[in-house]
DORO-57968 format. One record per residue (C-alpha): y, z, x. Coordinates in Angstrom, 3 decimals, decimal comma. Layout:
// residues N
- Y_Z_X $
...
//
This chain:
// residues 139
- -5,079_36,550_102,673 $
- -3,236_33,905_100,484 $
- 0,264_35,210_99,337 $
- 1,026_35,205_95,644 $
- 2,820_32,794_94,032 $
- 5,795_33,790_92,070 $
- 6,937_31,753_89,146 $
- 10,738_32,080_88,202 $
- 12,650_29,838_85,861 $
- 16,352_29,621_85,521 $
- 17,682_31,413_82,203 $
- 21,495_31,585_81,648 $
- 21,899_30,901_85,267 $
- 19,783_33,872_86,385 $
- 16,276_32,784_87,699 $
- 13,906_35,081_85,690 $
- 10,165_35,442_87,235 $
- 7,241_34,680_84,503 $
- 3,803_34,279_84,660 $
- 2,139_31,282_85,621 $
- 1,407_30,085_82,029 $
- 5,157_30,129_80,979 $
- 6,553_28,686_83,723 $
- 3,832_25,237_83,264 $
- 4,736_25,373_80,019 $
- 8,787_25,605_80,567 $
- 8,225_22,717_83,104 $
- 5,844_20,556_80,519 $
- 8,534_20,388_77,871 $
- 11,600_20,635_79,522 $
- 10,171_16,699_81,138 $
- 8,731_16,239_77,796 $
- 12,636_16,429_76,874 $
- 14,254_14,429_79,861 $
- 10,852_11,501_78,886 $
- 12,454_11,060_75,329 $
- 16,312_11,341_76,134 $
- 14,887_8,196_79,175 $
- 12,825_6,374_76,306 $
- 16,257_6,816_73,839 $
- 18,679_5,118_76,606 $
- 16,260_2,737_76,949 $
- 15,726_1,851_73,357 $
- 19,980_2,114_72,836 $
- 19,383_5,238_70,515 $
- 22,655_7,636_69,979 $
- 23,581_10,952_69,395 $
- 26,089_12,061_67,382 $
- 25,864_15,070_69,906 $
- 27,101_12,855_72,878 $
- 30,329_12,543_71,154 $
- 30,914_16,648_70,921 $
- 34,339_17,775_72,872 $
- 35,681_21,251_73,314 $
- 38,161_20,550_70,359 $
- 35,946_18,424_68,216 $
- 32,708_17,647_66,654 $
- 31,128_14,426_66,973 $
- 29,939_13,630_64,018 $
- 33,803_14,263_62,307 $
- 34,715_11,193_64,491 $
- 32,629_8,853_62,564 $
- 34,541_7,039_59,600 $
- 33,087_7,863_56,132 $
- 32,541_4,544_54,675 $
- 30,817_5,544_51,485 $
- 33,676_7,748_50,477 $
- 36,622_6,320_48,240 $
- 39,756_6,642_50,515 $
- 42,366_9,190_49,135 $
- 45,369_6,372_48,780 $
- 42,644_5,021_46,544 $
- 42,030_7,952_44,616 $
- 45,502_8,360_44,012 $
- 46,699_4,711_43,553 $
- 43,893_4,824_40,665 $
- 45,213_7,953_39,173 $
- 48,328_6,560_39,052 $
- 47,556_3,252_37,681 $
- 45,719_5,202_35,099 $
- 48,627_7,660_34,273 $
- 50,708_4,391_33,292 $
- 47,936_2,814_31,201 $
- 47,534_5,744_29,291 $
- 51,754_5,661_28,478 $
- 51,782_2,066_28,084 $
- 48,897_2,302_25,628 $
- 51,021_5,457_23,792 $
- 53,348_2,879_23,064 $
- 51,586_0,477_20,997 $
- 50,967_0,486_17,406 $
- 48,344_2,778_15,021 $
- 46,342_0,077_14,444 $
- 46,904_-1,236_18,400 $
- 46,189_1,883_19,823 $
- 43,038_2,464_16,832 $
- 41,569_-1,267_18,713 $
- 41,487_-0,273_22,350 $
- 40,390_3,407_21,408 $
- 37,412_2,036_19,940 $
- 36,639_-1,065_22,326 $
- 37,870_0,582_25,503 $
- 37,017_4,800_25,133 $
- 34,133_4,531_22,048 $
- 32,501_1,916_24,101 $
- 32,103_0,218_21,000 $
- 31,374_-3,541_20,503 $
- 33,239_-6,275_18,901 $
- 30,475_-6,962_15,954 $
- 30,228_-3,253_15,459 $
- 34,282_-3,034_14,480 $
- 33,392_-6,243_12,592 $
- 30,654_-3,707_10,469 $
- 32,409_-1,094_10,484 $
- 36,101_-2,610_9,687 $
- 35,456_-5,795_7,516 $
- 37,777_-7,288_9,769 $
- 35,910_-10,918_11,393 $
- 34,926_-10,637_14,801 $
- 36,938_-13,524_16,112 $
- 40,220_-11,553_14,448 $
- 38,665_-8,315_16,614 $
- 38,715_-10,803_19,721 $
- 42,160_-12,938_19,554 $
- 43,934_-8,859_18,577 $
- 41,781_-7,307_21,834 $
- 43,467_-10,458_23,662 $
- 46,867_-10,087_22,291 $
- 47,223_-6,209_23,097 $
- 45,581_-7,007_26,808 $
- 48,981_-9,195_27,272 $
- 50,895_-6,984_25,635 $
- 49,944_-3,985_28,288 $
- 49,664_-6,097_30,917 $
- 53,354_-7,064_30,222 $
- 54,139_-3,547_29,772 $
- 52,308_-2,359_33,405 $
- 54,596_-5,093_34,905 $
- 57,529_-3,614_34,306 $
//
């Protein structure tokens, strides 16, 4: 009489018998796995995964180059900061300008409308306070 096969498969460490129909199925996809991880080394395809410590995650090892860098964030700010009290210290009509160019987004021919004032005087006064601040962020 032909003996019985018995079908075990190793869970946790602990083989675990199963019926015939699990265990080719276990089998079929755990090569299914090792066939793509082989077709990945051959093709030079990485995972993050492979870089995974005890102490660290893989994928936090990768440099985020889409981000702005803090220093950046804060050299901006800061640049910013002393704009905004440079600009404080120009005059009503100086400060009326760049409000309305710069913040208002609005154009030089729509001052020119709205103002009277020519265009080319909007442009050569835009040009004037622009050295006038940048002499000021110098300091």
């Amino acid at each position: 009489m032909a003996e019985k096969k018995i079908y075990q498969i190793k869970v946790q460490g602990q083989l675990v018998p199963v019926s015939e129909e699990v265990y080719l199925t276990y089998y079929r996809m755990s090569r299914r796995e090792r066939h793509l991880e082989e077709k990945d080394r051959v093709h030079g395809v990485f995972s993050y995964h492979a870089l995974d410590t005890a102490e660290i995650n893989g994928e936090d090892v990768i440099p985020d180059i889409v981000s702005p860098r803090v220093e950046d964030l804060i050299v901006d700010k800061l640049i910013a900061e002393k704009l905004h009290r440079c600009i404080t210290q120009l005059t009503e009509k100086e400060q009326a300008l760049i409000t309305a160019l710069y913040f208002q987004g609005k154009t030089q021919v729509e001052l020119e409308k709205e103002t009277g004032i020519k265009q080319q005087t909007i442009s050569y006064r835009e040009r004037q306070i622009r050295m006038k601040l940048k002499k000021m962020m110098e300091k």
